[in-house]
C-alpha positions as CSV (number, residue, x, y, z in Angstrom):
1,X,177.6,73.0,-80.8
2,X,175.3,70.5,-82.9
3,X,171.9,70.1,-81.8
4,X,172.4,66.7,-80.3
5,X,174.9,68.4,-77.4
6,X,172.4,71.0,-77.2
7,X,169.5,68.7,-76.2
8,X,171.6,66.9,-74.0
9,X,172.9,69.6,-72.2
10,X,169.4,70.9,-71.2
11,X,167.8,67.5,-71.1
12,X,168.7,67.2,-67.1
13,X,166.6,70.3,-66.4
14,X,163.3,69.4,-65.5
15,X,161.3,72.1,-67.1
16,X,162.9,71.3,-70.0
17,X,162.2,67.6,-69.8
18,X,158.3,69.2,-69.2
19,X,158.3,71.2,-72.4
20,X,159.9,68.9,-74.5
21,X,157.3,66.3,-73.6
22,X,154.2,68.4,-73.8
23,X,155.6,69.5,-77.5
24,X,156.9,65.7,-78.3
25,X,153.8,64.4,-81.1
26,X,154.0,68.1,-82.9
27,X,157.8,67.6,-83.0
28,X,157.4,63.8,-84.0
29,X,155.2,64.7,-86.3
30,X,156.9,67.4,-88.1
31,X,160.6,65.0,-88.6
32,X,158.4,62.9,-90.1
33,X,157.3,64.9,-92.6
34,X,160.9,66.6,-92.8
35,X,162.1,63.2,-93.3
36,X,159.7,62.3,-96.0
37,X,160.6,65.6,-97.6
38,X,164.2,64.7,-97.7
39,X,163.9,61.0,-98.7
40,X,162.3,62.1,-101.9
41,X,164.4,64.8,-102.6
42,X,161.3,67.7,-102.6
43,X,161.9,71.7,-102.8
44,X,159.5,73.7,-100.9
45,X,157.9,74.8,-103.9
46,X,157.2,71.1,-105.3
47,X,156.0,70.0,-101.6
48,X,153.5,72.6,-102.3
49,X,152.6,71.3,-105.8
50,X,152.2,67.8,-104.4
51,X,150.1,68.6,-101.2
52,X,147.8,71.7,-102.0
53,X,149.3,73.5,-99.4
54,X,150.6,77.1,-99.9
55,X,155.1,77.2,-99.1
56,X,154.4,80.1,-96.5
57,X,152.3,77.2,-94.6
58,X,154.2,74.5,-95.4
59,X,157.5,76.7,-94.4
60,X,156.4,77.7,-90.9
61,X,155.3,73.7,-89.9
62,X,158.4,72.5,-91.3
63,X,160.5,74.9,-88.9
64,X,158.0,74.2,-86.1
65,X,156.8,77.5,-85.6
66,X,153.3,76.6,-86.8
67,X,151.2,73.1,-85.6
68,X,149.4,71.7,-88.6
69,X,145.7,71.1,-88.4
70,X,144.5,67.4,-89.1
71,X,143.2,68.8,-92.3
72,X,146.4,70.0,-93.3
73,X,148.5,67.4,-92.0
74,X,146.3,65.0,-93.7
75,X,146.6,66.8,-97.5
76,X,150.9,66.8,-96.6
77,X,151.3,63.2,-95.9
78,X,148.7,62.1,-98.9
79,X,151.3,64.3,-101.3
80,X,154.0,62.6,-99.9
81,X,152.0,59.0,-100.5
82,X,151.7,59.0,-96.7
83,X,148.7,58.6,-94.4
84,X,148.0,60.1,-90.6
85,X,147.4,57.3,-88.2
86,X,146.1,58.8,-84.6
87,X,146.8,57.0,-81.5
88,X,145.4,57.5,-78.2
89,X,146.8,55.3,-75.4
């Protein structure tokens, strides 16, 4: 099962829907920077270079398991010749 049929299979339960949507700007956040990794063809170990931030650290927000501080968020997107734009709506 890809991920895709996986998130559509649960995306009819409701406290799924709830969890997903309370999680939604860490996740959004995180395939950006994923993305960004990708498109410029980084290793963990020259992400780390590039941003200042130690792999263990960049490792664990990269598989979601650890929310970045705006601090931190802010020193991985400037590596990646990105900047952190806050919304509030």
């Amino acid at each position: 099962m890809i991920l895709k049929e996986y998130f559509e299979k649960r995306e009819c339960r409701p406290e799924f829907k709830r969890e997903f949507a309370r999680y939604q700007p860490e996740i959004e956040c995180v395939r950006i920077l994923v993305d960004a990794q990708i498109e410029q063809n980084l290793s963990l170990k020259e992400l780390a270079k590039k941003t200042g931030v130690r792999q263990y650290k960049l490792r664990k927000i990269l598989n979601g398991k650890r929310i970045p501080t705006m601090k931190i968020l802010q020193k991985i997107a400037k590596g990646l010749g990105k900047t952190v734009k806050v919304q509030i709506i």
